[in-house]
N, C-alpha and C positions, 0 to 999 in steps of 0.2 A: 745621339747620332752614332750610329757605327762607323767604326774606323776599319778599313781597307788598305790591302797594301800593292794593290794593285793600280797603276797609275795609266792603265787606258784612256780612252775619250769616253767611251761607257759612264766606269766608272764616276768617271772626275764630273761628267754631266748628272751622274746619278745625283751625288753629294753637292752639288752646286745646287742641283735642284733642291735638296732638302734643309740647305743653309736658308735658301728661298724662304721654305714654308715656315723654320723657325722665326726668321724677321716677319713674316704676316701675323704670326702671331703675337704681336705686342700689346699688352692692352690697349686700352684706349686711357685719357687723361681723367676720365671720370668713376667714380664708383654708379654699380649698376642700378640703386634706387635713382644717382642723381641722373643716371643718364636718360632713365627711364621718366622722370620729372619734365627733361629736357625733351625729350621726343614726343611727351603729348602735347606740352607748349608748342612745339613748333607744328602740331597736327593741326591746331586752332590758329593757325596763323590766318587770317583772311586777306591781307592786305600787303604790296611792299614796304610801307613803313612799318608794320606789325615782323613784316620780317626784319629789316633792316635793327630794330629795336630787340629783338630777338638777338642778332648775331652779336648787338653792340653787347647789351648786357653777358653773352658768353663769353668773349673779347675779356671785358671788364675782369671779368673771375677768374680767368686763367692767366692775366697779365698782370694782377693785383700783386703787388707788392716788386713791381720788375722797376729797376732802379731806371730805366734807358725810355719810359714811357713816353716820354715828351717828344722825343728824337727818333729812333728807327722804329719803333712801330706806333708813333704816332705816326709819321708819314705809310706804311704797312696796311695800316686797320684798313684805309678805303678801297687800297685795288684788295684788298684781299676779301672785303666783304662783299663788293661787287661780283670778284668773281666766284663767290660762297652762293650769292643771289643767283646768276645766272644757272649755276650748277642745280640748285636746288628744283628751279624752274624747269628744267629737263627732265631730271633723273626722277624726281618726287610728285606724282600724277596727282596729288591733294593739292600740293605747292601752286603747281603749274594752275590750277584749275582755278584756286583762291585768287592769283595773280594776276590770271586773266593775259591781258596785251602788252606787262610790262614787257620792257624790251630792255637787257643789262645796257650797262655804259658801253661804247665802243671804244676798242681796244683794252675794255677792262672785263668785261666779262661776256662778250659776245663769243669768241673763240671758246671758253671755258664753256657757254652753254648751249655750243655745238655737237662737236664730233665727240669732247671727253663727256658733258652731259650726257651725250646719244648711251657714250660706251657703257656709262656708270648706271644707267638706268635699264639696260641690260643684263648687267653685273648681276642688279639687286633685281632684275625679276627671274634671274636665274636662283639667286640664293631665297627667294621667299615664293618659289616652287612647289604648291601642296597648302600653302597658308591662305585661308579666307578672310577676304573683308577687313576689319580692324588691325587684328593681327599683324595681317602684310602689310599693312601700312604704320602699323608700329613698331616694326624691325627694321622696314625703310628709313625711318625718322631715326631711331635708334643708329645705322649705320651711318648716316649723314650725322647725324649728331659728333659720332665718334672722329669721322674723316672731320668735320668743321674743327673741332677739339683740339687733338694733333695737327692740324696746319698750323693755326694758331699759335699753341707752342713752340712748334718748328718756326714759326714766323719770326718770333718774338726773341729766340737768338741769334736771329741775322746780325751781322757785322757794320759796326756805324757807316760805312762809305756803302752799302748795300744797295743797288736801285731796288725801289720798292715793289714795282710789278714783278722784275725776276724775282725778287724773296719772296713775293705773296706767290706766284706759282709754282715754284721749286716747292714751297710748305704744305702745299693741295698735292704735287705729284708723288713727294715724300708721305704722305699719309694714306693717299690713294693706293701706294704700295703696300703700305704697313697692313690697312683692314680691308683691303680685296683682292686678295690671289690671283681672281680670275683677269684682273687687270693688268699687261703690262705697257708701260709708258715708252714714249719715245724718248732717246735720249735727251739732251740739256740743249745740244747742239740745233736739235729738230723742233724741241718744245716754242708750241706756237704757230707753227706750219699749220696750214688746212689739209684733209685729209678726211679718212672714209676709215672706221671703226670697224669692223667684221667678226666674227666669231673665227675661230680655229684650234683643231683638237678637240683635247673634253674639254669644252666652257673657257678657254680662255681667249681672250679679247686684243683685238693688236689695231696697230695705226698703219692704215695705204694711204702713204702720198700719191 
């Protein structure tokens, strides 16, 4: 990043913004053959226990060896995979399709596979723009893989007194941020509001209350 010595509003929004694009760029928690293992797995999902066994067994490999398992993200894993379910139902048109009428838990993943589902599936048919058939729906799955990933992570060093729904959604909006630019969240204070998803500017995505 270049450094400036001019301290405008310009400027200061220029370099803000590009602090931005370097935190989008974080990897993901996975190397790309596994992630890529990950994403046809979850292509073949047909069912919500096919999914729900899915998320468990990622859960399981990225929490393996985490001393706190029994305690905060034992309580964690369900609102979070709930609302990994819901989200996926949205944003992922194989998902939704295999799934058919599930309907997430209320209050746990309904909101999630509303308006952020709406946004997220946007996001990703903005980024897989040009890609036929398989493909797009193997960078779809790839991307979800990656967001499930880092939440996850994120989830998993919540703080023992943590409530579990704020850490399971705080760990989705945090990774939401990290691997879609075009997405940005409402703050902490808003998260969880209903609301109305819309495009704005080049491709990015924002929340109307």
């Amino acid at each position: 990043m270049q450094e400036s010595g001019c301290g405008c509003a310009k400027c200061r929004q220029a370099a803000e913004s590009e602090l931005e694009m370097l935190e989008f760029e974080a990897p993901g928690p996975f190397g790309e053959q596994e992630e890529i293992a990950l994403a046809m797995e979850l292509m073949s999902v047909a069912s919500e226990e096919e999914l729900e066994q899915f998320l468990g067994k990622m859960f399981k490999g990225i929490w393996k060896g985490v001393k706190k398992v029994g305690s905060v993200i034992g309580k964690v894993a369900k609102p979070l995979g709930g609302m990994l379910k819901g989200l996926a139902k949205t944003a992922l048109p194989f998902v939704g399709k295999a799934l058919g009428s599930f309907i997430p838990i209320p209050g746990v993943g309904t909101a999630i596979g509303g308006a952020l589902g709406g946004a997220l599936a946007k996001a990703l048919e903005m980024e897989t723009a040009g890609m036929d058939g398989e493909e797009r729906e193997l960078e779809m799955a790839r991307r979800f893989v990656r967001i499930a990933g880092s939440a996850a992570q994120q989830a998993g060093m919540a703080g023992q007194g943590a409530d579990p729904q704020r850490a399971a959604r705080q760990a989705i909006d945090a990774a939401l941020r990290s691997h879609m630019p075009q997405m940005r969240q409402p703050s902490p204070s808003r998260a969880g509001n209903s609301g109305t998803w819309r495009r704005q500017g080049r491709g990015q995505i924002v929340l109307d209350l």
